[in-house]
C-alpha positions in Angstrom: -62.6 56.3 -29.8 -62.0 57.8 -26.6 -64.8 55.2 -25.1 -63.3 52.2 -26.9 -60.2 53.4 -25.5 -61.1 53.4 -21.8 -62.6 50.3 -22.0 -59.5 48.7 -23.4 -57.1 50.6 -20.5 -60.4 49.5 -17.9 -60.0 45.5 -19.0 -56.1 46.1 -19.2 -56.6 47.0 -15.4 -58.9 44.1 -14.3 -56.8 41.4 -15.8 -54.1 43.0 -14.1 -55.8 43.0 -11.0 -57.1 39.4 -11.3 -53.2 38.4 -12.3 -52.2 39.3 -9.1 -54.7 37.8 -7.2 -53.3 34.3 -9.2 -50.3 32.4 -8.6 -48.9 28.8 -9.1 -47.5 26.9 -6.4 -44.5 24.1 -7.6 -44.4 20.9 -6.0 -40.7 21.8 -4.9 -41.9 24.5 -3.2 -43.9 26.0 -0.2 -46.0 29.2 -0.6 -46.3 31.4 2.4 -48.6 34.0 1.8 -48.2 37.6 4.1 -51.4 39.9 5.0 -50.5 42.8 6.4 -46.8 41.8 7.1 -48.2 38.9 9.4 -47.9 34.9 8.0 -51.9 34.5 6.8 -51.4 30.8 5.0 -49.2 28.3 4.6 -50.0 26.3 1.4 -48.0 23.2 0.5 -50.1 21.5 -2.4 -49.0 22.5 -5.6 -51.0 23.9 -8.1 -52.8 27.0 -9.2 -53.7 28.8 -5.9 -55.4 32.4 -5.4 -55.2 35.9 -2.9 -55.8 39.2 -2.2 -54.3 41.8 -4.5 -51.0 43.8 -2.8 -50.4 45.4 -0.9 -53.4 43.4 1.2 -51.9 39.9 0.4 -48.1 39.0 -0.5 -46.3 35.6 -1.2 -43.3 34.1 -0.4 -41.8 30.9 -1.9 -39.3 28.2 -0.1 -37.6 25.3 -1.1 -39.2 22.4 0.3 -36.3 19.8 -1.0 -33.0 18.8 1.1 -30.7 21.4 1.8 -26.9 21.1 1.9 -24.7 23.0 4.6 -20.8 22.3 4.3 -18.6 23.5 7.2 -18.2 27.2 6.5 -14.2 27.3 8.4 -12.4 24.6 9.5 -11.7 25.0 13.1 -9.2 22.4 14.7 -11.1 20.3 17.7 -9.0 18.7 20.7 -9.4 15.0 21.5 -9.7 13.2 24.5 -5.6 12.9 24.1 -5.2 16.6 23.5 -4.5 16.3 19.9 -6.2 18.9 17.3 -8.2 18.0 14.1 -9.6 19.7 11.6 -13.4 18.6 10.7 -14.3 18.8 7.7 -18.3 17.9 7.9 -21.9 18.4 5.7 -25.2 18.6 7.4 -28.3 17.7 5.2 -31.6 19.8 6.1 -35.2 20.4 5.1 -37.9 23.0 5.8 -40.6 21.0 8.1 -42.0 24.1 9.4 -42.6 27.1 7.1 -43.8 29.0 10.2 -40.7 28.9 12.3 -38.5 28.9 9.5 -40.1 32.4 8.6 -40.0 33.6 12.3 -36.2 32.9 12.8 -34.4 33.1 9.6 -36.8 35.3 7.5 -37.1 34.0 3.8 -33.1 33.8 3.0 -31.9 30.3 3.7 -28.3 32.3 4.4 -29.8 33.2 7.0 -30.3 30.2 8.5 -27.0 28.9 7.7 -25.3 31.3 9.2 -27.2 30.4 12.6 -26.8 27.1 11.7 -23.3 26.6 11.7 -22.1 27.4 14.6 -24.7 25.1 16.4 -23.4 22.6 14.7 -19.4 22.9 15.2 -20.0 23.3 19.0 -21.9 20.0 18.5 -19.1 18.3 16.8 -16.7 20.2 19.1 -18.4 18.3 22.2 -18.4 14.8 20.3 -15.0 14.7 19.4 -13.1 15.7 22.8 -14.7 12.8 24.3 -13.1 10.6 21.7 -9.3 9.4 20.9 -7.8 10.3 17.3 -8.1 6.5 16.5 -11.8 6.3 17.3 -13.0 9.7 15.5 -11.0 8.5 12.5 -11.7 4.5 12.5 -13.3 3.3 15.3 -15.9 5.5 16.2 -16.4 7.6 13.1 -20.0 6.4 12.4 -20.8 6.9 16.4 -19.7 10.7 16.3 -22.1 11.4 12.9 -25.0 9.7 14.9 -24.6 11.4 17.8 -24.4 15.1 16.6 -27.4 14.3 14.8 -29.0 13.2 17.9 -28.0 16.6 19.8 -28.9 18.7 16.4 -32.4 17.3 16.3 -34.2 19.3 18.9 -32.1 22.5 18.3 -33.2 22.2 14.9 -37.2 22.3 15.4 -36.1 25.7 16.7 -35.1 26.8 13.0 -38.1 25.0 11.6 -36.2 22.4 9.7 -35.6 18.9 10.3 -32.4 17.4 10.5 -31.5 14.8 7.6 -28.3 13.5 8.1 -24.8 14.6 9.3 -21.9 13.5 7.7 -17.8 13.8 8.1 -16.3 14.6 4.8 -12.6 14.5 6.0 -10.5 14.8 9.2 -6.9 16.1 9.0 -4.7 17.0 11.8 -3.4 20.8 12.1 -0.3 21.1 9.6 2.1 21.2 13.0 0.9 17.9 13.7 0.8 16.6 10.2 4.3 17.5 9.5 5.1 15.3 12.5 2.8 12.4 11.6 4.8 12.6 8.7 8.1 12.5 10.0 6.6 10.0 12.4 5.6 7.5 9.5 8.7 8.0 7.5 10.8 7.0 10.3 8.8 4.0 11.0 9.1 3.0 7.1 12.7 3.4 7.5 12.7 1.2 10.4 10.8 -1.8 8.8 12.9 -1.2 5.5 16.1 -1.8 7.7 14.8 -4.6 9.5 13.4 -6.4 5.8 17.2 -5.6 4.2 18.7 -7.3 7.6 15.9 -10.0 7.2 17.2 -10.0 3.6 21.1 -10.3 4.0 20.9 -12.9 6.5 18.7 -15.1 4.2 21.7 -14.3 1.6 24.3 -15.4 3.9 22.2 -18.4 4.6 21.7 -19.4 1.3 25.7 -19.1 0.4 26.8 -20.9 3.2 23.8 -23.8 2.2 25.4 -23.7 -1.5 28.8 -23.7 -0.2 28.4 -26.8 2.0 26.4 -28.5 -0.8 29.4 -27.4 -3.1 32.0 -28.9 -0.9 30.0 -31.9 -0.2 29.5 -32.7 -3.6 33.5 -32.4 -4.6 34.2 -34.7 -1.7 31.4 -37.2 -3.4 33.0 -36.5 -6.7 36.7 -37.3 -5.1 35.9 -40.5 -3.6 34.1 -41.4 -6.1 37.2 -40.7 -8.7 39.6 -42.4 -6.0 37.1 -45.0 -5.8 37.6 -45.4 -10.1 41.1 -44.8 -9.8 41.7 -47.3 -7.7 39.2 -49.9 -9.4 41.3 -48.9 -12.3 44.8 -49.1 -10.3 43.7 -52.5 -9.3 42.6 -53.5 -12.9 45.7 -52.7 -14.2 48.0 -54.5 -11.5 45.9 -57.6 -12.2 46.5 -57.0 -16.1 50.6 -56.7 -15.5 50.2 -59.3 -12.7 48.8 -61.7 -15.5 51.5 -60.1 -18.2 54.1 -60.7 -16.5 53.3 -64.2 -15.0 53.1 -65.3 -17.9 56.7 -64.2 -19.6 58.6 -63.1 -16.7 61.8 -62.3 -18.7 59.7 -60.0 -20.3 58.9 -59.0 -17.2 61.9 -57.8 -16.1 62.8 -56.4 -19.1 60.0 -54.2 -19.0 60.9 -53.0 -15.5 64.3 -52.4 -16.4 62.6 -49.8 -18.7 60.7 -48.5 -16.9 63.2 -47.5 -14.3 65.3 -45.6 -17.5 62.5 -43.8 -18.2 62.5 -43.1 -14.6 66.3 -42.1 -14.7 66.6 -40.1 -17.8 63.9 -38.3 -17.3 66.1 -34.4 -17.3 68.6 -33.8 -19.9 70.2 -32.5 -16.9 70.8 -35.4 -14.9 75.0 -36.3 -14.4 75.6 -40.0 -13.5 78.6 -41.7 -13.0 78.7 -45.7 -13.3 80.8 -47.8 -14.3 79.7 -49.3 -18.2 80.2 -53.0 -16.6 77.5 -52.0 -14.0 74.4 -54.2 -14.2 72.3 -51.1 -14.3 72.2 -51.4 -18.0 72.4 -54.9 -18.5 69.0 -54.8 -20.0 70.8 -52.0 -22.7 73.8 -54.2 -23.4 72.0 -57.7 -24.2 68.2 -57.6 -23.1 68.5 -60.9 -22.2 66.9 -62.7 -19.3 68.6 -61.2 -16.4 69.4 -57.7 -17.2 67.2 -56.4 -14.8 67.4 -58.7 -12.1 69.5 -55.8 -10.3 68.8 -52.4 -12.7 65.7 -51.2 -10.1 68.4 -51.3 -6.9 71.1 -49.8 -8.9 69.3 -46.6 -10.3 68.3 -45.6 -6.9 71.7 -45.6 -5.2 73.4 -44.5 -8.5 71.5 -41.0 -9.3 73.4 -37.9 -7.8 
């Protein structure tokens, strides 16, 4: 038993040893394997991949894919017109040499980060104070990303990475400044507000005194047009009592002499005082022929 038993604890031992000596390399990673605290091999190829036994041989795995760094602070940047902005910014990276990476940053990508950053703010910092707010935020946006890349791509091949992309993720102005821009803006609102209701009210006025003209022009229409009817109608009716009358003109006068009763009588408080002979109301006595021939002259002088 005590045989059986060191064999078992003997192969326990080997496959241990031989496990150690294995190890699998992912295809979204680099192995780096250490001998004697010194780089030995760099092995990108994934698959299943073999070494010494510790502590004559150890291995160290990166990440080969991109790598994201956002701004760790938000520093505010002066412009070409001496106005500060915050940055807000990403930088995409990748390991392109395991080598360097190892020799500067170790195997911790914080690390590199922390290295990192500061390169690149002073890059961004140097880009923007050449530039007016208007062209980092509009104009020249896309220019200012291209160009710290430019100036980040040679700095980088001293961290053994490569330099994907740079990119600004926002750009405020320090709250000072923002509370102005505000203010700024309002007032400008307020401005073009006025300037629309002024715009407004003289359109109003314009189109009251347009309806009011068109008002008054169509009631003088509508006048002469009535006086125009009345007098048709005036005219109509003289023609009618002109024809009437020329053909019985006792009747004629007879009818006049009533009409210049109704005339007089017209207030129960009218006085007059005539004599009954008078020939005012000749018409009223007989109705012959003549009783009106004088009633029209008589009723105007006789009223008091």
């Amino acid at each position: 038993m005590n045989r059986i038993g060191l064999i078992l604890v003997s192969a326990l031992i080997a496959l241990m040893a031989v496990a150690s000596t294995l190890f699998v390399v992912d295809q979204r990673q680099v192995a780096v394997i250490y001998a004697l605290g010194e780089i030995k091999e760099v092995i990108t190829e994934p698959g299943l991949k073999f070494k010494l036994p510790p502590p004559f041989q150890n291995v160290v795995f990166l990440d080969k894919r991109v790598q994201t760094l956002d701004s760790p602070e938000t520093r505010p940047i002066f412009t070409a017109e001496k106005k500060s902005l915050v940055i807000d910014w990403l930088v995409k990276w990748r390991i392109t040499e395991p080598r360097q990476f190892i020799r500067n940053n170790g195997a911790d990508f914080r690390n590199l980060e922390s290295r990192l950053s500061p390169v690149v703010q002073a890059a961004f910092n140097e880009e923007i104070t050449k530039r007016t707010v208007r062209g980092v935020l509009a104009v020249e946006r896309e220019k200012v990303m291209n160009d710290v890349r430019a100036r980040l791509a040679d700095e980088a091949k001293a961290f053994g990475i490569d330099i994907i992309d740079v990119r600004i993720k926002k750009v405020d102005f320090v709250a000072d400044i923002t509370d102005s821009v505000y203010r700024r803006m309002e007032s400008e609102r307020k401005q073009v507000a006025n300037e629309l209701r002024a715009q407004g009210a003289a359109e109003a006025e314009r189109i009251r005194a347009d309806a009011d003209k068109q008002r008054e022009v169509i009631i003088a229409e509508a006048y002469r047009e009535a006086q125009k009817v009345k007098g048709e109608g005036d005219a109509k009716a003289s023609a009618m009592y002109a024809e009437a009358f020329g053909r019985d003109p006792q009747f004629a006068q007879f009818y006049r002499s009533l009409e210049a009763y109704r005339v007089t009588f017209r207030s129960r408080t009218d006085v007059m005082v005539l004599d009954p002979g008078n020939e005012f109301f000749r018409a009223m006595r007989s109705g012959g022929p003549g009783a009106a021939a004088g009633a029209a002259p008589a009723a105007t002088g006789a009223r008091k």
